[in-house]
OpenMM code with the backbone's topology and positions (N, CA, C; nanometers):
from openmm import Vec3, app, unit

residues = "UNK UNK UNK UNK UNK UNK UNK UNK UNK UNK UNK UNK UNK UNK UNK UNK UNK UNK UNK UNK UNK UNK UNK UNK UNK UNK UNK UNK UNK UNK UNK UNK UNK UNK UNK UNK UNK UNK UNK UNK UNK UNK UNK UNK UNK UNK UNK UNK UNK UNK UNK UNK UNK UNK UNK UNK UNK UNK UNK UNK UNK UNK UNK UNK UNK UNK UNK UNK UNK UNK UNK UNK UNK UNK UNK UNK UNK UNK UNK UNK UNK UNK UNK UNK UNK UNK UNK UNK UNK UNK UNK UNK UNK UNK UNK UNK UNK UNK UNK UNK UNK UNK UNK UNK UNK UNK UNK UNK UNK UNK UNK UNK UNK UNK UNK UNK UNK UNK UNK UNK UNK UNK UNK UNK UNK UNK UNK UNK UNK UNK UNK UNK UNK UNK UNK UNK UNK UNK UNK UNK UNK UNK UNK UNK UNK UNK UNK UNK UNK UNK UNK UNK UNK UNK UNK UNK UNK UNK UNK".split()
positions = [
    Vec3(6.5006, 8.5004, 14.6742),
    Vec3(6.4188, 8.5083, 14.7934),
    Vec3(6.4118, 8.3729, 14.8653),
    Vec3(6.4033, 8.2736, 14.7542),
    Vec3(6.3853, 8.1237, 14.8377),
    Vec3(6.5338, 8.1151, 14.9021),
    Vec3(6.6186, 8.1394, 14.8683),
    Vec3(6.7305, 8.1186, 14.9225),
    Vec3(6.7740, 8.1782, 15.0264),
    Vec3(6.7427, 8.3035, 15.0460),
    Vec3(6.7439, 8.3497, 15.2172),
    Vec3(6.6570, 8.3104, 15.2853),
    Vec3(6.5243, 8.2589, 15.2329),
    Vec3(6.4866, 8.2332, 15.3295),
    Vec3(6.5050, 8.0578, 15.3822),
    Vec3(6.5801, 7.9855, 15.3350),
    Vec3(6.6352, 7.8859, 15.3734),
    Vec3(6.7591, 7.9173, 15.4181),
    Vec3(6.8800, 8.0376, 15.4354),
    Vec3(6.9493, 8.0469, 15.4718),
    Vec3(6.8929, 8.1016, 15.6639),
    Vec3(6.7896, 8.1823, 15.6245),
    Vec3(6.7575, 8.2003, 15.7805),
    Vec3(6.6922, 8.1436, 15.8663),
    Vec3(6.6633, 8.0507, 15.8016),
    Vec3(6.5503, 7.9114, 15.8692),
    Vec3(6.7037, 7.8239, 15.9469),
    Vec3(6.8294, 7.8006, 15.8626),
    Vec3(6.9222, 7.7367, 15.8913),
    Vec3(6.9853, 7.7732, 15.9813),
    Vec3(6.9933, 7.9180, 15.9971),
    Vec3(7.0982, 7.9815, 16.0931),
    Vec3(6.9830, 7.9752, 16.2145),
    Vec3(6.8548, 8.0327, 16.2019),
    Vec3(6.7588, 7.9943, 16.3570),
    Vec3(6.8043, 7.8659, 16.3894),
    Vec3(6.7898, 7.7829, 16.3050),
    Vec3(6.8430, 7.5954, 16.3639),
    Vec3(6.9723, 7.6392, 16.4484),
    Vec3(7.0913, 7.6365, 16.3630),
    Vec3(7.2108, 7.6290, 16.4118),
    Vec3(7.2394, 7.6992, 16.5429),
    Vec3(7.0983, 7.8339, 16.5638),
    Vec3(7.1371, 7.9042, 16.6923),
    Vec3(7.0706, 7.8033, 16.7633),
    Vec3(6.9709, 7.7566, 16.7685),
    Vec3(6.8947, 7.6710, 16.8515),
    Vec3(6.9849, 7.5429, 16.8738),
    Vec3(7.0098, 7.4606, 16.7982),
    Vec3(7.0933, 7.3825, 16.8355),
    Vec3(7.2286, 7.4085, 16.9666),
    Vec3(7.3092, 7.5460, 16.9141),
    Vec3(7.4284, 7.5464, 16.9736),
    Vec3(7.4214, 7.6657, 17.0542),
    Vec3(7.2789, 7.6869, 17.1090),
    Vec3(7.2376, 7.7088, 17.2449),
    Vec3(7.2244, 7.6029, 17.3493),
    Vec3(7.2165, 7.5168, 17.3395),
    Vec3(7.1482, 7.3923, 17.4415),
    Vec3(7.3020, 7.3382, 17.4611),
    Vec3(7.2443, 7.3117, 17.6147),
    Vec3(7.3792, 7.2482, 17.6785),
    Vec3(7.4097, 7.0935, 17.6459),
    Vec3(7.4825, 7.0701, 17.6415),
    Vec3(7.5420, 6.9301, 17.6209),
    Vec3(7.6449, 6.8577, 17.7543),
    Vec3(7.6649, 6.7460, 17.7426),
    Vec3(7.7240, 6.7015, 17.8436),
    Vec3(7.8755, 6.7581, 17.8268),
    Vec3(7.9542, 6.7428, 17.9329),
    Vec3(8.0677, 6.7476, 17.9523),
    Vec3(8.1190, 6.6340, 17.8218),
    Vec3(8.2501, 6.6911, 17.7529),
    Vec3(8.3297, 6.5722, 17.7068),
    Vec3(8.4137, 6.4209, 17.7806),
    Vec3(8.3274, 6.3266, 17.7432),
    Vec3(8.4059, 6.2014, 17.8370),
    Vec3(8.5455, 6.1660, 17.7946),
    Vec3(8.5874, 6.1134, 17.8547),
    Vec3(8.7250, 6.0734, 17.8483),
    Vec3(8.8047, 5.9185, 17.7408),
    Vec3(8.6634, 5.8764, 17.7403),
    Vec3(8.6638, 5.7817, 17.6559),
    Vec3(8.5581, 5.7801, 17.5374),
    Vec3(8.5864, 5.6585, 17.4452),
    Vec3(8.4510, 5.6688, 17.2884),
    Vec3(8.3567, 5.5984, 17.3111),
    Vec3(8.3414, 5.5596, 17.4149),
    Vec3(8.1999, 5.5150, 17.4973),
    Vec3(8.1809, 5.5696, 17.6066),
    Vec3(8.0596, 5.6707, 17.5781),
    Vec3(8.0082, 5.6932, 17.7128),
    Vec3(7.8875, 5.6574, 17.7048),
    Vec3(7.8309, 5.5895, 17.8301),
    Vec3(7.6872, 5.5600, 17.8635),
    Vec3(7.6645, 5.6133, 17.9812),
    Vec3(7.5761, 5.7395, 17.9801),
    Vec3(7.5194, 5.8203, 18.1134),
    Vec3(7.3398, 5.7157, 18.1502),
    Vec3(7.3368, 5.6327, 18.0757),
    Vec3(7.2477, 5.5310, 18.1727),
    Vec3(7.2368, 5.4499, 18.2147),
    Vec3(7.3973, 5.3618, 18.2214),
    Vec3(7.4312, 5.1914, 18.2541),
    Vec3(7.3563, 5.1059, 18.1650),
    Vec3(7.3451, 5.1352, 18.0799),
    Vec3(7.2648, 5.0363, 17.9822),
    Vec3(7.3654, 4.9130, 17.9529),
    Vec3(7.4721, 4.9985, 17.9398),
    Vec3(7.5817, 4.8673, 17.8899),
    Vec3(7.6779, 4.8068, 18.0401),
    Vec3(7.6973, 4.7087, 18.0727),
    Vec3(7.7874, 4.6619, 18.1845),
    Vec3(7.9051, 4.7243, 18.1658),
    Vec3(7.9883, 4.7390, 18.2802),
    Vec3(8.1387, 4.7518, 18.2462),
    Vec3(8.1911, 4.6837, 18.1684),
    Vec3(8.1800, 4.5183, 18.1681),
    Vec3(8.2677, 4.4412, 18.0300),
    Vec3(8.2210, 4.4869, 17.9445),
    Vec3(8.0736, 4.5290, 17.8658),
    Vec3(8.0461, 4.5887, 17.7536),
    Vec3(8.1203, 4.6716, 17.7239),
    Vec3(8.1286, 4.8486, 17.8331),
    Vec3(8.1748, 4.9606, 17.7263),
    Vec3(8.2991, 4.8892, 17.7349),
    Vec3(8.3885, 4.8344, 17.7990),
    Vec3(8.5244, 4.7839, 17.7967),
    Vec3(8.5276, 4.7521, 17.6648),
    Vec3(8.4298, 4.6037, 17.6541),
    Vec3(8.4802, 4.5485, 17.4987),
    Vec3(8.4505, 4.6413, 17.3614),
    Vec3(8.3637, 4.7219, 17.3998),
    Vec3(8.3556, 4.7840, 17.2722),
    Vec3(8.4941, 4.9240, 17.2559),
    Vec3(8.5191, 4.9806, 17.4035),
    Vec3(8.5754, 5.1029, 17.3996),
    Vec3(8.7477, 5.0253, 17.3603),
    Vec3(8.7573, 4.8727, 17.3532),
    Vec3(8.9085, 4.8367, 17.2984),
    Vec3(8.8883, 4.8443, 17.1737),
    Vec3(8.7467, 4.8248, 17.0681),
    Vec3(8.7744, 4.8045, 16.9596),
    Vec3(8.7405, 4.9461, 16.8931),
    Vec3(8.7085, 5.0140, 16.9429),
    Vec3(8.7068, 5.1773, 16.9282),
    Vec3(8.8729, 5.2293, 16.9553),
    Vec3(8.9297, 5.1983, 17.0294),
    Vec3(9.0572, 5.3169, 17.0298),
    Vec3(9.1318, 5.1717, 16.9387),
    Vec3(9.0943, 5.0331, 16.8996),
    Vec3(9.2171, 4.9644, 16.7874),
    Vec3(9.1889, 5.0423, 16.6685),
    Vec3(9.0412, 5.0492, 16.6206),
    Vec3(9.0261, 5.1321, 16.5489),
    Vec3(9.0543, 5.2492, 16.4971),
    Vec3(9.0434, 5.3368, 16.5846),
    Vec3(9.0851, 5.5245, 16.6118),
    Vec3(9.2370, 5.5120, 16.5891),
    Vec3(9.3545, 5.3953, 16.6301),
    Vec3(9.4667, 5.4318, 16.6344),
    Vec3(9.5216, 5.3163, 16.4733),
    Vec3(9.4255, 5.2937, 16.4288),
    Vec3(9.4889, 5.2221, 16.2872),
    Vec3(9.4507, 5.3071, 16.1489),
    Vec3(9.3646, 5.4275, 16.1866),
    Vec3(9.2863, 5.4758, 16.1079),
    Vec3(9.2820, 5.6320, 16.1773),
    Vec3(9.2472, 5.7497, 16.0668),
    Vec3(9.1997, 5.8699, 16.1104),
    Vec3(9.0802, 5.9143, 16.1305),
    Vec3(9.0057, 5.7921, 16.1433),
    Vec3(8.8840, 5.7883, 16.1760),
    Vec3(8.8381, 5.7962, 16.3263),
    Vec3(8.7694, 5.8684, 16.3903),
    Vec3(8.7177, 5.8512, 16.5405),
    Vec3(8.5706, 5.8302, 16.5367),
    Vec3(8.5802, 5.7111, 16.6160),
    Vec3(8.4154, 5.6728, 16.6316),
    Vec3(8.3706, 5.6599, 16.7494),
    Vec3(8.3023, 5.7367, 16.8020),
    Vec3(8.2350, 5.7596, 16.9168),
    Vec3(8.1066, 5.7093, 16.9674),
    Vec3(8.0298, 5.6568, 17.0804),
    Vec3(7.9254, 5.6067, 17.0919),
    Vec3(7.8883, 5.6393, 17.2142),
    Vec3(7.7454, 5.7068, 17.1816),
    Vec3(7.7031, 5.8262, 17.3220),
    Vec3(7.5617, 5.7698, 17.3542),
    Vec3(7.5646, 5.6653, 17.5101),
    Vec3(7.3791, 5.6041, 17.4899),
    Vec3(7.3572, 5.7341, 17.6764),
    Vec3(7.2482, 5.8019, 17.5886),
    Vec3(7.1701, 5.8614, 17.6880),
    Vec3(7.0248, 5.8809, 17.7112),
    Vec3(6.9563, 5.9094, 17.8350),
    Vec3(6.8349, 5.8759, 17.8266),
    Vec3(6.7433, 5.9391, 17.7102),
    Vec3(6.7624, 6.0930, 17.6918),
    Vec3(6.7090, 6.1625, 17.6099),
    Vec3(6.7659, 6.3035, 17.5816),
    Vec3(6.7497, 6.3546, 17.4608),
    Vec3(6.7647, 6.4393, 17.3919),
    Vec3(6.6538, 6.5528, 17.4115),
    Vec3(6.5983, 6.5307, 17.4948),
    Vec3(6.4945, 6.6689, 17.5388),
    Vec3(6.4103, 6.7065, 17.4548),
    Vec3(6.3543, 6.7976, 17.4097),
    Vec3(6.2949, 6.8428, 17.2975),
    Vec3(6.3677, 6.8687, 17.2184),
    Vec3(6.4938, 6.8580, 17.1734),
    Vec3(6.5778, 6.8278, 17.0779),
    Vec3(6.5591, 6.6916, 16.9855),
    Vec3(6.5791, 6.7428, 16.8357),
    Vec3(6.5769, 6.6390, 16.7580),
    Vec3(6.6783, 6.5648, 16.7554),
    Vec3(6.6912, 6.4048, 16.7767),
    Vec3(6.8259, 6.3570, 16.7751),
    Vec3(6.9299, 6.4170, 16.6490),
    Vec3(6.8676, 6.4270, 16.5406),
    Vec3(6.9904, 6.4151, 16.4607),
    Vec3(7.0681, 6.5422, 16.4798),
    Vec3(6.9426, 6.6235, 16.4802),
    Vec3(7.0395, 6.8097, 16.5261),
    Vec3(7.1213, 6.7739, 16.6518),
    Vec3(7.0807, 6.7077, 16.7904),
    Vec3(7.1372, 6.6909, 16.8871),
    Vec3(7.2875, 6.6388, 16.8740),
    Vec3(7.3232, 6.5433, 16.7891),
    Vec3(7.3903, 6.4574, 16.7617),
    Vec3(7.5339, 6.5035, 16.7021),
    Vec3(7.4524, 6.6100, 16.5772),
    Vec3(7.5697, 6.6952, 16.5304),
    Vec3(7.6351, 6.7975, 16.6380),
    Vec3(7.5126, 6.8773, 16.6957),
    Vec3(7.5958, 6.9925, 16.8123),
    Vec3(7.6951, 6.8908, 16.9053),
    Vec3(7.6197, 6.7593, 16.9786),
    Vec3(7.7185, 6.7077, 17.0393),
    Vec3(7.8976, 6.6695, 16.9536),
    Vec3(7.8720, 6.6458, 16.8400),
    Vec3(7.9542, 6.5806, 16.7761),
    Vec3(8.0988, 6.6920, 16.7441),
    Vec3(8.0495, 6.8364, 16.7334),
    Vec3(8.1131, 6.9480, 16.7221),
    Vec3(8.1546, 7.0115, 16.8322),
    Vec3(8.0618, 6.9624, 16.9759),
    Vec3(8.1049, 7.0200, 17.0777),
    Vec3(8.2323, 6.9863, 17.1308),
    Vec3(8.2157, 6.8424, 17.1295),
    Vec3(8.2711, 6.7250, 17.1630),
    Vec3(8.4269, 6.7074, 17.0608),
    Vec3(8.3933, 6.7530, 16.9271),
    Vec3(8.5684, 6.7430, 16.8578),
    Vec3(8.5902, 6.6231, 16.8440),
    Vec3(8.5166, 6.5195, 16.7629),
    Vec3(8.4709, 6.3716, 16.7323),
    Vec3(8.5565, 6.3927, 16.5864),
    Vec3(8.5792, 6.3753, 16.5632),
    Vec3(8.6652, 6.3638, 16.4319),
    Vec3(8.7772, 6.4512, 16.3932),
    Vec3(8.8112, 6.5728, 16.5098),
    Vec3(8.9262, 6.6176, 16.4960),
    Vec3(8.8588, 6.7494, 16.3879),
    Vec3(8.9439, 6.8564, 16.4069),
    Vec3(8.8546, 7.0022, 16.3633),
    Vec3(8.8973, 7.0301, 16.1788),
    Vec3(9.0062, 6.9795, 16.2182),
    Vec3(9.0965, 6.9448, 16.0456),
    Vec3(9.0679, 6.8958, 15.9342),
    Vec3(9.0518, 6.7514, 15.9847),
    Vec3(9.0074, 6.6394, 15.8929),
    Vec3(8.8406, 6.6541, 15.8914),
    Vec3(8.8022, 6.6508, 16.0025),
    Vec3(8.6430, 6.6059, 16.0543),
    Vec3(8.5971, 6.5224, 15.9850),
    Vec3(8.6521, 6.3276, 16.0363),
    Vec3(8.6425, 6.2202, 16.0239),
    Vec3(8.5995, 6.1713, 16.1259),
    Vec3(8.4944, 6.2271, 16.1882),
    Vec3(8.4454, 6.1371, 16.2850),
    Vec3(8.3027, 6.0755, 16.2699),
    Vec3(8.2866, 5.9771, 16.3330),
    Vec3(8.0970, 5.9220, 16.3299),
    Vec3(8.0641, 5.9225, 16.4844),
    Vec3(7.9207, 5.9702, 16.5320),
    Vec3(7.8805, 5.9672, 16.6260),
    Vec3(7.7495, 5.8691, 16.6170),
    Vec3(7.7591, 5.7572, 16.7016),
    Vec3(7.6613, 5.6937, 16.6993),
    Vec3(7.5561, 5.7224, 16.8232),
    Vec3(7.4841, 5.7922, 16.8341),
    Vec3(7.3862, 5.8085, 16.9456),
    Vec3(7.2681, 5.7894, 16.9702),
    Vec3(7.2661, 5.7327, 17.0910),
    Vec3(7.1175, 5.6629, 17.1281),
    Vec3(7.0585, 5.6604, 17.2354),
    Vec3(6.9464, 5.7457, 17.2489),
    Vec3(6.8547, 5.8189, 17.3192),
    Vec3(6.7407, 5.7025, 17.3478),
    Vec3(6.7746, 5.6288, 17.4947),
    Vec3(6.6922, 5.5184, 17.5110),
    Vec3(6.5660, 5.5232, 17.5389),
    Vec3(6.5256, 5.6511, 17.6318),
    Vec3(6.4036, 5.6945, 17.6494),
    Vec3(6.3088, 5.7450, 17.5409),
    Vec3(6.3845, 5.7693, 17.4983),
    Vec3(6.3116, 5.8351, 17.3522),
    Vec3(6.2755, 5.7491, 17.2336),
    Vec3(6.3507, 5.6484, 17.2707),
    Vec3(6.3486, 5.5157, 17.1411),
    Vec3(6.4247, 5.5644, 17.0117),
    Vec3(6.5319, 5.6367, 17.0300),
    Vec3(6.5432, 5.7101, 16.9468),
    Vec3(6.7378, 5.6881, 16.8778),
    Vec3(6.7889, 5.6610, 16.7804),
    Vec3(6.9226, 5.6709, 16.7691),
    Vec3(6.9380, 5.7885, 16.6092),
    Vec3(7.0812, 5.7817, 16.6185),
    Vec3(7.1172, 5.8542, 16.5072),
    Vec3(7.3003, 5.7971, 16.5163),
    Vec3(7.3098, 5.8693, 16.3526),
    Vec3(7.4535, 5.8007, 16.3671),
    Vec3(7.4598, 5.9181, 16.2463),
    Vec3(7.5453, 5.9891, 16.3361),
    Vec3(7.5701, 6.1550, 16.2189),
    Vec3(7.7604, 6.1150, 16.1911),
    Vec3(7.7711, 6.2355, 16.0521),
    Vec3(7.9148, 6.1640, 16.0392),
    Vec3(7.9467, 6.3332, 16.0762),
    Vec3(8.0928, 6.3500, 16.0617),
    Vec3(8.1756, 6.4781, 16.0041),
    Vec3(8.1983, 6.4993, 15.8174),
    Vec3(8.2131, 6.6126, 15.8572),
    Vec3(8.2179, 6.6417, 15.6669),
    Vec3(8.3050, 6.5430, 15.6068),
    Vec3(8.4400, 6.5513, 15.6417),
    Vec3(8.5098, 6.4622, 15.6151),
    Vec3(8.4410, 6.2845, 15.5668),
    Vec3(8.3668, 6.2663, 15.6222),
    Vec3(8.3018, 6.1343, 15.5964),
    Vec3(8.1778, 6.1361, 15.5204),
    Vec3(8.1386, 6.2109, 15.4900),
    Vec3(7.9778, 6.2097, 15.4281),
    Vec3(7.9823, 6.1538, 15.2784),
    Vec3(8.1108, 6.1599, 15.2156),
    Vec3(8.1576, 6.0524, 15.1056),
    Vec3(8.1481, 5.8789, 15.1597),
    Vec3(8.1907, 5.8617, 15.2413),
    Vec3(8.2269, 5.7404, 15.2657),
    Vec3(8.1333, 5.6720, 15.3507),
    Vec3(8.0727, 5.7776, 15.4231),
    Vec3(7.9882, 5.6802, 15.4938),
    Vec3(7.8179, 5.7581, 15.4685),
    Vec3(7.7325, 5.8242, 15.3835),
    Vec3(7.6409, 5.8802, 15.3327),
    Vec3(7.5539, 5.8568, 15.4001),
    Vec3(7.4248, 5.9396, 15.4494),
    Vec3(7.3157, 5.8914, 15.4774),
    Vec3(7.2504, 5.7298, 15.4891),
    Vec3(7.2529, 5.7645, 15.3449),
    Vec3(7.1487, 5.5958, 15.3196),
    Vec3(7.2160, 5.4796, 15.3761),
    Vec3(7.3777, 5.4793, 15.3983),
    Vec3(7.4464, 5.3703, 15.4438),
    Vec3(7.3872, 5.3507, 15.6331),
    Vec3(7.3854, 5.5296, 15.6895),
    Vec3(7.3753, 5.5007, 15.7944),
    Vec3(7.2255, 5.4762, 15.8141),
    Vec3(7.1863, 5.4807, 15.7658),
    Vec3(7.0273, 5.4241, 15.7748),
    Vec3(6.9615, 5.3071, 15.7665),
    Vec3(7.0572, 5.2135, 15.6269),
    Vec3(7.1085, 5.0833, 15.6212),
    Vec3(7.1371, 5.0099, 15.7798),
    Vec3(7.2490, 5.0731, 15.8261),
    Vec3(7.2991, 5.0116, 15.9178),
    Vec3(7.2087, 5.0314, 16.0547),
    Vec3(7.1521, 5.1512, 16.0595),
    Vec3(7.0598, 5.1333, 16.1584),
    Vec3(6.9393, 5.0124, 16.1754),
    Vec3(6.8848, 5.0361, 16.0809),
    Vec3(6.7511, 4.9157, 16.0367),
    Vec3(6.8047, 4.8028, 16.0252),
    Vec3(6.8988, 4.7441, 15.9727),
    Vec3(6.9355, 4.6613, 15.9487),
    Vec3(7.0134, 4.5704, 16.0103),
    Vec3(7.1244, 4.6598, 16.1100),
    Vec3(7.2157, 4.5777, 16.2236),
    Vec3(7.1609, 4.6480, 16.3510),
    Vec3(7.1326, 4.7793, 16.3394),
    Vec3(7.1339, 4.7897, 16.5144),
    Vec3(6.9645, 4.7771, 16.5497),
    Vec3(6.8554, 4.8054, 16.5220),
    Vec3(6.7395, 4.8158, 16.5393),
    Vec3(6.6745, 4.6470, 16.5820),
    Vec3(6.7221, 4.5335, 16.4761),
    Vec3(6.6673, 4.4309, 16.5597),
    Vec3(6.7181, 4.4300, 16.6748),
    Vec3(6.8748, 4.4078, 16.7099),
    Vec3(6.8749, 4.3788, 16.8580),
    Vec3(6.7993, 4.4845, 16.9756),
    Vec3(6.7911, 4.6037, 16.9345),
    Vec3(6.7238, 4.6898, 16.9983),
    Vec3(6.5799, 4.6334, 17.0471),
    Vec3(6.4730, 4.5818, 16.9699),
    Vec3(6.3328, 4.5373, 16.9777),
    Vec3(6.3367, 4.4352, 17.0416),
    Vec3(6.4343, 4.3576, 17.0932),
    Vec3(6.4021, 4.2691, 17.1956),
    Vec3(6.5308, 4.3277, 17.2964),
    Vec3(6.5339, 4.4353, 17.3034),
    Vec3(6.5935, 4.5056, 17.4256),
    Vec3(6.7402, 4.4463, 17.4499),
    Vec3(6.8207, 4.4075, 17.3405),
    Vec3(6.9733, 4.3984, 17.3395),
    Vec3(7.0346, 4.4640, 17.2962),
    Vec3(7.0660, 4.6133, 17.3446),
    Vec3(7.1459, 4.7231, 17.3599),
    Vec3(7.2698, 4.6927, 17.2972),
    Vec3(7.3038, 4.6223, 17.3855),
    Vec3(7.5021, 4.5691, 17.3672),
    Vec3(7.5333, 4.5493, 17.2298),
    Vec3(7.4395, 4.3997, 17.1859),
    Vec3(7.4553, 4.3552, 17.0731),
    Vec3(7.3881, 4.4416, 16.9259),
    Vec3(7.2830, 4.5317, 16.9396),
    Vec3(7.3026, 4.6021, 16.8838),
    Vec3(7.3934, 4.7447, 16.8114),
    Vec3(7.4090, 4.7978, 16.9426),
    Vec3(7.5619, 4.8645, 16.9170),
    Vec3(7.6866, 4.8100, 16.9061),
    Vec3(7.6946, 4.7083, 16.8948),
    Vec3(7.8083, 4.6171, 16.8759),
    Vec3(7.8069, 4.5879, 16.7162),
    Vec3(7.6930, 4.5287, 16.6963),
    Vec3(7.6307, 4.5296, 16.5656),
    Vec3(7.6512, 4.6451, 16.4631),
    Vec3(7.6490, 4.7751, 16.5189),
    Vec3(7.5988, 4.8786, 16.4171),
    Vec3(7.7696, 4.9463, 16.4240),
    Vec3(7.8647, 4.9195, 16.4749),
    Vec3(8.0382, 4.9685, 16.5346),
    Vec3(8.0797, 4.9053, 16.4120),
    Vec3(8.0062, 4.7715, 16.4637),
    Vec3(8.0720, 4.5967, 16.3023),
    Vec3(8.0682, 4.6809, 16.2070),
    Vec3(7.9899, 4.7764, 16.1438),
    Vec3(7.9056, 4.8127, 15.9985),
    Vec3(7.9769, 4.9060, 15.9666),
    Vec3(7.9513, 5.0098, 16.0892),
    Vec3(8.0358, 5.1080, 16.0450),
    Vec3(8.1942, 5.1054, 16.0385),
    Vec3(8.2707, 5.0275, 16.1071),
    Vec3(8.4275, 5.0332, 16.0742),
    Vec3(8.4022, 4.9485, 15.9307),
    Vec3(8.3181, 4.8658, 15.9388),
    Vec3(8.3615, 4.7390, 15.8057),
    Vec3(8.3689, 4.8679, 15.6621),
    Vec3(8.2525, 4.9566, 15.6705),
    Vec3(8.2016, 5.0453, 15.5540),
    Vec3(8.3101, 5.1353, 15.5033),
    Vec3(8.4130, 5.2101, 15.6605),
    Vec3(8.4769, 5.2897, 15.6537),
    Vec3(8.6546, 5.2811, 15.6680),
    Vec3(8.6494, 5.1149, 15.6769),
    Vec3(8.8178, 5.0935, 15.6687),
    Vec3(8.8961, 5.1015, 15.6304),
    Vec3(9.0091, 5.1884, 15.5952),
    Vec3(9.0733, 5.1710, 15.4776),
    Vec3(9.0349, 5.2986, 15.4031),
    Vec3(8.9602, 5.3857, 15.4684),
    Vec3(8.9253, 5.4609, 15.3336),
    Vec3(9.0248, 5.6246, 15.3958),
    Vec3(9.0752, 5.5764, 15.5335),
    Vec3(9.1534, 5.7131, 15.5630),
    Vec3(9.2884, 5.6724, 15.7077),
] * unit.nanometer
topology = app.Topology()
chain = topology.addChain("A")
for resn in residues:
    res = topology.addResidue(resn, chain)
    for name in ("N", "CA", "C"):
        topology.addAtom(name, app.Element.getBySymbol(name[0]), res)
């Protein structure tokens, strides 16, 4: 009994989730729909995202938007991450780092493929730890710059 009824609590989520619209897929692994970052920013980060993506089967993506609506980031994060085809449908090696500025809010969800290599507690690590200070004195850049450092350093080499 406990088990259906956590199976139907999951599937209400999953409909709720992958009801809600999401943005269009961008063309690049940085998109920022709020100018938070300058053009030289997503530039410098979106070169070390595709050196990355093309030395490795890893895709790492980084999505800063104002908010996630009454959506929970991390559910948000995954539907985007599946909508979107962030790690390829095969492998599903991708990480989505997303950050919901209005909301004060980030997440950094992986694909199945990665949940060995890059686990929860690591991305939680890396949140608190590299991207969250620069965040509190309102340095966007260098925080996501910061938290890209962590995650390729964690996941190099491993595919």
């Amino acid at each position: 009994m406990k088990k259906l009824l956590i199976f139907l609590l999951l599937s209400l989520l999953s409909v709720a989730v992958f009801s809600q619209e999401f943005p269009a897929k961008s063309g690049t692994l940085v998109t920022d729909y709020t100018n938070t970052l300058s053009p030289q920013q997503k530039q410098s980060l979106e070169q070390k995202l595709v050196a990355f993506n093309d030395s490795t089967s890893i895709q790492l993506a980084v999505v800063v938007m104002k908010s996630t609506g009454e959506y929970d980031i991390n559910e948000y994060a995954v539907g985007l991450g599946r909508k979107w085809g962030i790690g390829g449908k095969e492998k599903n090696t991708g990480v989505l780092l997303l950050i919901a500025v209005g909301d004060r809010k980030m997440a950094i969800q992986t694909g199945y493929g990665m949940e060995g290599v890059l686990p929860d507690i690591y991305t939680k690590q890396i949140q608190e730890n590299n991207i969250k200070p620069y965040f509190k004195s309102g340095d966007y850049y260098s925080g996501i710059n910061a938290g890209v450092d962590a995650i390729i350093s964690v996941t190099k080499g491993e595919y």
